[in-house]
N, C-alpha and C positions, 0 to 999 in steps of 0.2 A: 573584507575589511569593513568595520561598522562604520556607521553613517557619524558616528559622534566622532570615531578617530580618524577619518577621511577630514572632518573641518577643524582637526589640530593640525594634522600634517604639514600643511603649507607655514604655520606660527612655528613649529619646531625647526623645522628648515630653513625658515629666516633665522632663529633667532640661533640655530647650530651654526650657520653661517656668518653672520655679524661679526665673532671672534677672527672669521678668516680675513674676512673683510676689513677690520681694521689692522690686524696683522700683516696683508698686504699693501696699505697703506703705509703702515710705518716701517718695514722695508723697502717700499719707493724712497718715502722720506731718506732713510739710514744710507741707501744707495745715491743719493745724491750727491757728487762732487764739490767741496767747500773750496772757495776762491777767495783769494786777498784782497782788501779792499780796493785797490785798483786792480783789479780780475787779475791778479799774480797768478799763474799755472792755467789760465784757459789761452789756448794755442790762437793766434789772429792767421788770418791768411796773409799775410803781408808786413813786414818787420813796422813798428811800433814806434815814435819816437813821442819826444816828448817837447812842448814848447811852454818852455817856463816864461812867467807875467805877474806885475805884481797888480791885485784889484781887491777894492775895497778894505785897504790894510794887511791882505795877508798875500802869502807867496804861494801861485797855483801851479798845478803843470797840466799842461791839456794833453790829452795822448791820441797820435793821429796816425795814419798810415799816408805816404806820399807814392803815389805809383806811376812810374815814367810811361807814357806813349809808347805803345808799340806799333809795329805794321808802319802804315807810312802817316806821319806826324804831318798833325794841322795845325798847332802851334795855342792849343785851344786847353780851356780845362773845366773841369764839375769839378763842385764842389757838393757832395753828399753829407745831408743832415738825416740821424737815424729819429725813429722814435721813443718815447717812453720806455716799453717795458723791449727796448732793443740796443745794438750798438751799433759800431761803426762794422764790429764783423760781422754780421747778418747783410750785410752788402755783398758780402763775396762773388755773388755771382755778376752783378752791376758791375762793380770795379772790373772783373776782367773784361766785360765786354765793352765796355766802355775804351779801358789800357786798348784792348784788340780794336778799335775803330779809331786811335788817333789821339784819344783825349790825355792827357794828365789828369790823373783823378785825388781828389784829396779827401780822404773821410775822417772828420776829427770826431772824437768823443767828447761831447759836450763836457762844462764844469756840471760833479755831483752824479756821471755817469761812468760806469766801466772802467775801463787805464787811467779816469783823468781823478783828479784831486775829489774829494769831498769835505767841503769844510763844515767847522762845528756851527756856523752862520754865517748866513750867503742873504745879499736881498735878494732873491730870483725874480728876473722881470724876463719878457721876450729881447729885450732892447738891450739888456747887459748881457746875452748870449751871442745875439749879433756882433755886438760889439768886439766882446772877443774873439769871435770868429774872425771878424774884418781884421784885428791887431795878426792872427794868426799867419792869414791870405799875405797881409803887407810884408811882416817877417823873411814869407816863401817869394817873395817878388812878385806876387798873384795881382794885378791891378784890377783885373775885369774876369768876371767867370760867369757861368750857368749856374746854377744850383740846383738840384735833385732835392725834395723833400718829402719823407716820409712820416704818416701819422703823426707826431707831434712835431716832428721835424719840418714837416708841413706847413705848421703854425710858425716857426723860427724861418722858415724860410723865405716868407710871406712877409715875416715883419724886418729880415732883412732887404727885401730888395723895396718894401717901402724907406729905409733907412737909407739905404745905398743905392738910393737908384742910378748913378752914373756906374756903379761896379759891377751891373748886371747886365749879362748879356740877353737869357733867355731865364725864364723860372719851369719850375717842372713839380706837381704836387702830387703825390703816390699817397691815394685812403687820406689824403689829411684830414685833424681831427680839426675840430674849431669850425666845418664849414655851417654849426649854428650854435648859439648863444644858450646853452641848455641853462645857466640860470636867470637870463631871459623868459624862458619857457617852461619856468618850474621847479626844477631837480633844487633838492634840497642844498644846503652849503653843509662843507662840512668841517671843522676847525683843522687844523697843522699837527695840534695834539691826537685830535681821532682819526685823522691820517696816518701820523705816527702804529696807533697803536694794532690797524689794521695793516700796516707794510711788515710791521713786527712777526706777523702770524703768516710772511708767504711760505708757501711750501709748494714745492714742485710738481705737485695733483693739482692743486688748484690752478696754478697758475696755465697748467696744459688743459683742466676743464672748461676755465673762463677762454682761453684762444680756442678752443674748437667750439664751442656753442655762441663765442662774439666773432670773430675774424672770421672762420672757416665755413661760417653754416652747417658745424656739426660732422665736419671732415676731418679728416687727417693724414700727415704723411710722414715718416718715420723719419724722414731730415729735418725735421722739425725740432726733435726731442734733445738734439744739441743745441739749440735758441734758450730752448725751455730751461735743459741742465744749467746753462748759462748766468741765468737773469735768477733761479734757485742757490747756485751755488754762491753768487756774489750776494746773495741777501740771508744765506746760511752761515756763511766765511764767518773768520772773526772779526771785521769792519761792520757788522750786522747791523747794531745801532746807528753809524753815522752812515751807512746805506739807508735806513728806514729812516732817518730823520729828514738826508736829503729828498730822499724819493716824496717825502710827506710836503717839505717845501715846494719843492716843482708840481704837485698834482695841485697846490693851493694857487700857484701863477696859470697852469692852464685853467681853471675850472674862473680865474677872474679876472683875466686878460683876455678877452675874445681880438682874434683878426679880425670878424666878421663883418665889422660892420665901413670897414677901407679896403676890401679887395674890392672896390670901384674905384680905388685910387691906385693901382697898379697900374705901371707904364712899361711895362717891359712883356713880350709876349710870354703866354702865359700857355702850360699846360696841364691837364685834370687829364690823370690817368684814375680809375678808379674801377675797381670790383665791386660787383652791384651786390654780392650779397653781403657783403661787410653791414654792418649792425651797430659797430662801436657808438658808444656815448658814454662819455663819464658822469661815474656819481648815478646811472639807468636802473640800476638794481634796488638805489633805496626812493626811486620817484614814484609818487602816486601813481594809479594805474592809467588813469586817461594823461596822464603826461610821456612814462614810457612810452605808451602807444604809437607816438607820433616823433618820437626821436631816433635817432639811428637810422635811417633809411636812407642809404648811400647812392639806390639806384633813384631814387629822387632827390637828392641832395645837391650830385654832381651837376646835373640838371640847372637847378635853380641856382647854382654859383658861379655855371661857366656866362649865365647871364648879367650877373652882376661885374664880370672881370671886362675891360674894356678887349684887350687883344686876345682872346684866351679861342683854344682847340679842346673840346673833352671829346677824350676816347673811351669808350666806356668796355669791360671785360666781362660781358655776362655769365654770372655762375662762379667767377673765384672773388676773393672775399678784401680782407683787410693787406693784405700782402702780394700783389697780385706777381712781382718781380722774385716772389721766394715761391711761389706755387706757378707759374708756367713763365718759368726765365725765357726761354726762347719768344717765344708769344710777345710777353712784355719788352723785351729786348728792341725787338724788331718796329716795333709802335715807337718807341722811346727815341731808336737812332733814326728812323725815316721824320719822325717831327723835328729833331734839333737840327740835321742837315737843310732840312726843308725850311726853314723860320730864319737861318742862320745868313745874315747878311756882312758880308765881305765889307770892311773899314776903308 
């Protein structure tokens, strides 16, 4: 082989391949399942209702799963808040273990997410999520519960039990985001409109490449790629736009509503479960590079926040990521029910 076509080789070979390359791409795409705007046709583990309310002028339905105590009943209940780019079914494995230990477990789909309503305009704040949550709980007879919080749910779960602190029994935070103030600390803002017009463009690669190089640490597991289908197919469906629109309002309440600076105002015992390789930060991708640098660090994060919570336990899970209860259920399970027994005091 001559020396001159030895240093094409490798250019033709890429550039032979690119056409595969993008061809594989848009058969992932093309392979993707389309969902109805409230995720019509993706399967829940757990039958689905609906709890209609009317807020700020229009008529919503929140969609929830209720699931009875099993084994031997403690007369006790969670309530589970999912996060962002998740729902109420990416609990699945939570909810049974939970049902199998006693609990009533209630996972509602926030307003703007999955089963529940998305309107053409919503103010989205932390406080009108709560809100509706607590009308939810009242509805189901719920006076006093736990709450479970994950990654944004996290943030909602934090700013309910500062709202309701007599309806709280115990708090429980899984990866939450918000444990700092990233436009505090730099990260660009980004307008509702250029949120918009980047929700527009998800596609089911991306969104499986951003959770393995943010959540995972660059892992993966093939129970996953039902999450992924999930959160693609309902921003694929034909609700597409008022998916993208909502999802662009809500990133604009997290990215300027921080908890951060009142979880020293929690009065309920608190727990930090957290995966130290998690990395999450929003808005990390467009921040200067000495700002990146120093955000997302969860195995120091959890750290510096179980000190600011007055009652708080962190357990920390070295080595799994953003989702620690979807990558070693058992593991997190058993952390999860030995703290709420243990914390839980009898009325």
């Amino acid at each position: 082989m001559s020396p001159t076509f030895s240093r094409w080789l490798p250019g033709l070979l890429l550039t032979a391949a690119l056409p595969v390359l993008a061809h594989a791409q848009d058969q992932n795409q093309s392979e993707t399942p389309e969902y109805g705007p409230e995720l019509q046709g993706f399967e829940y583990p757990y039958t689905v209702k609906h709890f209609t309310f009317e807020s700020q002028g229009k008529s919503l339905q929140m969609g929830y799963m209720d699931v009875a105590a099993q084994g031997k009943v403690n007369g006790r209940s969670v309530v589970l808040m999912h996060g962002k780019n998740f729902c109420g079914a990416t609990w699945d494995s939570s909810i049974k273990a939970l049902s199998e230990a006693g609990y009533r477990v209630i996972a509602p789909d926030q307003i703007g997410f999955c089963t529940s309503s998305k309107p053409d305009h919503y103010q989205y704040s932390f406080q009108q999520l709560a809100f509706n949550t607590q009308q939810l709980l009242k509805a189901l007879g719920i006076q006093k519960a736990t709450l479970l919080g994950h990654s944004t749910g996290g943030m909602l779960a934090t700013r309910y039990a500062l709202q309701y602190p007599d309806q709280v029994e115990q708090l429980a935070l899984v990866n939450p985001i918000g444990l700092e103030d990233w436009k505090a600390l730099g990260v660009p803002y980004l307008t509702v409109d250029q949120w918009y017009e980047r929700e527009l463009k998800v596609t089911a690669q991306g969104i499986h490449d951003y959770q393995r190089s943010t959540y995972y640490d660059g892992r993966w597991k093939p129970e996953f790629d039902r999450w992924v289908n999930m959160y693609a197919g309902l921003a694929k469906g034909p609700g597409k736009t008022a998916v993208a629109w909502n999802s662009a309002l809500i990133y604009d309440m997290i990215f300027t509503q921080p908890v951060y600076y009142e979880f020293k105002d929690l009065k309920v015992p608190t727990l930090l479960l957290i995966g130290t390789s998690d990395t999450t930060a929003i808005n990390k991708n467009i921040a200067p590079p000495e700002v990146k640098a120093k955000i997302g660090h969860y195995d120091v994060l959890g750290k510096q926040v179980a000190k600011l919570i007055p009652q708080s336990t962190l357990i920390e899970f070295p080595g799994l990521g953003h989702a620690p209860q979807m990558e070693e259920p058992a593991k997190f399970h058993q952390a999860l029910l030995g703290w709420l027994n243990q914390t839980h005091t009898v009325p």
